[in-house]
N, C-alpha and C positions, 0 to 999 in steps of 0.2 A: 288515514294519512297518505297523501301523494307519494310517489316511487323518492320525487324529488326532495321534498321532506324528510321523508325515513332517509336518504343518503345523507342529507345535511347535519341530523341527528347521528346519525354513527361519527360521521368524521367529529364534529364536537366533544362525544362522549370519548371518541379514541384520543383526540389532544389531553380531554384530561384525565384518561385514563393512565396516559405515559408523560403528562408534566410532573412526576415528580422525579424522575428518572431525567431528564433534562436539565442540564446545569447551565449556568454562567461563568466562561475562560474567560477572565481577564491575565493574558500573557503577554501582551503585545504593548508597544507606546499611540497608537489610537485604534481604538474602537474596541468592543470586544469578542468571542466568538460560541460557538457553545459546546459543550462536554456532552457525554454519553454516560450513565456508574454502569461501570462492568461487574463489581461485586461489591455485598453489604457491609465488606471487609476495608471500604472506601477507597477504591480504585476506579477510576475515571478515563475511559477512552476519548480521546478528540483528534482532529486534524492536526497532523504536525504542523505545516505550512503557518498555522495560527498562532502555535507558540516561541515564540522571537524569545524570550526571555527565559533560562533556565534557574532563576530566585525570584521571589518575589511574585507566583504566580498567586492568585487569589479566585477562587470557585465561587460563584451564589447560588443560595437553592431555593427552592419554590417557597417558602415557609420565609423567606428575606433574609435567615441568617447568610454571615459568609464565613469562609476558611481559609487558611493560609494552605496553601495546596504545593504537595513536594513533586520536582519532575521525576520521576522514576526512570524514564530513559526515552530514545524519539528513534524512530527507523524512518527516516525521509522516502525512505525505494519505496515500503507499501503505504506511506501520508498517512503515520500512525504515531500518537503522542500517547505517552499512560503518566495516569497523574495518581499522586495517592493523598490522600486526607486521613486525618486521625481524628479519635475522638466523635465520628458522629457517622450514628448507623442510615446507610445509604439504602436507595430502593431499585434496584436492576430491573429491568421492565422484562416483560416476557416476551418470548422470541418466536416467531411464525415458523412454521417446520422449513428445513431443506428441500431446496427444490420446487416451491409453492410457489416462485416468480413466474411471470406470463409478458410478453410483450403486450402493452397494451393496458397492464394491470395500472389500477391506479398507486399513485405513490404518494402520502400526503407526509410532508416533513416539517417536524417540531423543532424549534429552537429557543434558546434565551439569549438574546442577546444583548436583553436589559432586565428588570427586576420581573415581568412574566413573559409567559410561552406564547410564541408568535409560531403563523403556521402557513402555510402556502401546500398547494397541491397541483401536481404533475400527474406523468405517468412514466411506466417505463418504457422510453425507447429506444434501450438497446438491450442484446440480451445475448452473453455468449454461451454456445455448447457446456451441456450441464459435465462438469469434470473436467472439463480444459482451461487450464491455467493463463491468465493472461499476466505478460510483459508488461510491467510499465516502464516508463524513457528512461529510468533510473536502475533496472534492473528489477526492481522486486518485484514477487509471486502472488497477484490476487487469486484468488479460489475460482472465480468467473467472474465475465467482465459486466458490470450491469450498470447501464446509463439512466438517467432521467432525464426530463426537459426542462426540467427544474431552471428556471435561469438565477444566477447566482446574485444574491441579494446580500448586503451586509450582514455579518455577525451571525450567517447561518451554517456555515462549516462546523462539522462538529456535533452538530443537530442529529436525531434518530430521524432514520426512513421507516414509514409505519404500513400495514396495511389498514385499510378501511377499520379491521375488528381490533383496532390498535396495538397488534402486534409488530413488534420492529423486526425489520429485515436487514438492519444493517447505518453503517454511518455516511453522512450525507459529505462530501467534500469536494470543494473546485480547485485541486493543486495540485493534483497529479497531471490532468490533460489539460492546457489552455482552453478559456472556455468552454468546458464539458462537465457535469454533474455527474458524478459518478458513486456509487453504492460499494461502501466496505460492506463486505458480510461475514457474518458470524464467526465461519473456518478461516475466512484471512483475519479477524482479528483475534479470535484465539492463539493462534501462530505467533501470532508479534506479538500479543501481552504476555505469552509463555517465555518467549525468546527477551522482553527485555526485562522482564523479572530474576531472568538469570543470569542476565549479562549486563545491563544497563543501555544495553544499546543493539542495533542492528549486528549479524555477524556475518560478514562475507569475504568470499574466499580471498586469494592475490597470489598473482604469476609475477608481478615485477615489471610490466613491459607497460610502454605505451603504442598504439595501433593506430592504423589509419585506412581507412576503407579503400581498396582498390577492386576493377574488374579484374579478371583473370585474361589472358592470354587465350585465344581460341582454342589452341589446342591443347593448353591444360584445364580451359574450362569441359570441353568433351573429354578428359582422360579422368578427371574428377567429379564429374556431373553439377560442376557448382559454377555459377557465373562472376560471383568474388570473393576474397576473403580479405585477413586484416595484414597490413604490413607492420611489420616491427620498427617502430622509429626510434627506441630507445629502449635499454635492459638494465632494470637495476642491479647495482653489484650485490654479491652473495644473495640474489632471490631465487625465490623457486626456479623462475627459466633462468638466469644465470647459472647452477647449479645443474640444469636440463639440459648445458649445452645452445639455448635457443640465442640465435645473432641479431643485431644487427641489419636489416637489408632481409630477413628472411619472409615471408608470407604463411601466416598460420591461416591453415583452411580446417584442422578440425582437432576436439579436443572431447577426450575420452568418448571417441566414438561417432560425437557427433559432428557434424559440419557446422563453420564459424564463418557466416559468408558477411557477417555486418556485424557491429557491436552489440546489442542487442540479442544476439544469439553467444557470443564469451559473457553475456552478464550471468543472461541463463543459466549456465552453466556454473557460474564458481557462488551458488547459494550457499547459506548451512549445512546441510548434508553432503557437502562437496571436500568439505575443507575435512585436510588430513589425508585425504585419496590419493593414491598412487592410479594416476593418468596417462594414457597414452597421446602424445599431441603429434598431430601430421604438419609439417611445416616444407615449404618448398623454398628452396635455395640452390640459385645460380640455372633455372629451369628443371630441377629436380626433385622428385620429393623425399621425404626426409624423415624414419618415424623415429620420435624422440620418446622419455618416459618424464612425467613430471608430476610433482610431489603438489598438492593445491595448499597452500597455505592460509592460515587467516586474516584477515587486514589487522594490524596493531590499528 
């Protein structure tokens, strides 16, 4: 058998080696998208973005039956839905080790987005530093940032990314970055099926304030090493910065330590493990700066 052959063979056998572990979302009012089983205990990861409907969602599985499928909870920041099913033992696919991605590695991605598994293959072309946390626009923490070229086709959100030996690396979704394919992996969704098993939903901090990005002033941009930070346009009453003291007209440049030169860097900071902290926040008012103490609260 040709090189080319034997590759054609693998990716076939890997589709059906992980179509059973591939579901069908119907959560939305057109079209539908597709699920991930995270455990045999009938829990189902998929794209948040995909599910519009929190009743009335409905799972298909490879075998034609379907399910009435409960929302268990949605974290929009990391574009992660957990769905759960009863009554009917599921099959988690197996997981390629940590750390095993390569730019350039092939990516071949399974979906249902009708009654069988449809497949398309990419690669990966993006790949961020192994251990560095990537921001999304929303605030939440992926594990690392990992792209495809995947271009985004109907009803594939929600799909497993596999490798060639049909191991999954992770969930396939276009809703986090406008046109961009990107790869939930394993430690970011373990994270958010932990977190909304316990909570029902995403949990993040709150200061009370609303901000607005300005540059800094020359000379307090060289007395703070930072080119801007957020202005305060509004404080809510009895919130954490209300209670902190923080105004009004004030410019927060950093918060428990770190530097807050854009929004994106305050999202950073008020995750899960934030909330309940007693914080130090540096604020400048009236050309001064100003260190406050503040309590990080959780979002009701």
């Amino acid at each position: 058998m040709n090189p080319i052959s034997e590759l054609s063979s693998a990716l076939s056998q890997a589709v059906a080696q992980v179509s059973p572990s591939v579901v069908r979302v119907e959560g939305r009012a057109r079209g539908s998208s597709s699920g991930l089983v995270w455990s045999a205990q009938g829990h189902i990861v998929t794209a948040e973005h995909t599910v519009q409907h929190d009743e009335g969602i409905t799972v298909g599985f490879s075998d034609g039956a379907t399910a009435e499928a409960r929302l268990v909870g949605r974290d929009p920041s990391t574009g992660v839905a957990l769905l759960e099913v009863k009554g009917k033992q599921l099959a988690p696919p197996a997981w390629a080790e940590a750390g095993s991605l390569a730019v350039g590695q092939l990516a071949l991605v399974v979906a249902r987005p009708g009654k069988s598994a449809r497949a398309t293959l990419g690669v990966i072309s993006a790949l961020g530093a192994a251990g560095e946390a990537f921001r999304t626009p929303r605030g939440g923490k992926l594990d690392r940032y990992v792209e495809t070229d995947v271009a985004p086709r109907a009803g594939f959100s929600g799909g497993a990314v596999l490798t060639t030996e049909g191991k999954a690396v992770g969930l396939h979704t276009t809703g986090l970055l406008r046109d961009t394919a990107l790869v939930l992996t394993q430690g970011t969704l373990e994270r958010a099926v932990a977190t909304l098993l316990a909570h029902g939903g995403a949990r993040r901090g709150f200061l009370g304030i609303g901000t607005y990005p300005v540059r800094l002033p020359a000379a307090l941009e060289k007395q703070l090493g930072q080119g801007s930070g957020l202005l305060v346009v509004s404080v809510a009453a009895d919130s954490p910065a209300d209670k902190s003291g923080v105004l009004m007209g004030d410019l927060l440049v950093s918060l428990a330590g770190q530097p807050v030169r854009h929004m994106g860097d305050l999202l950073g900071l008020l995750d899960e493990e934030h909330i309940g902290q007693d914080a130090p926040v540096k604020v400048v008012r009236a050309g001064e700066s100003k260190d406050l103490r503040i309590t990080i609260a959780a979002r009701a």
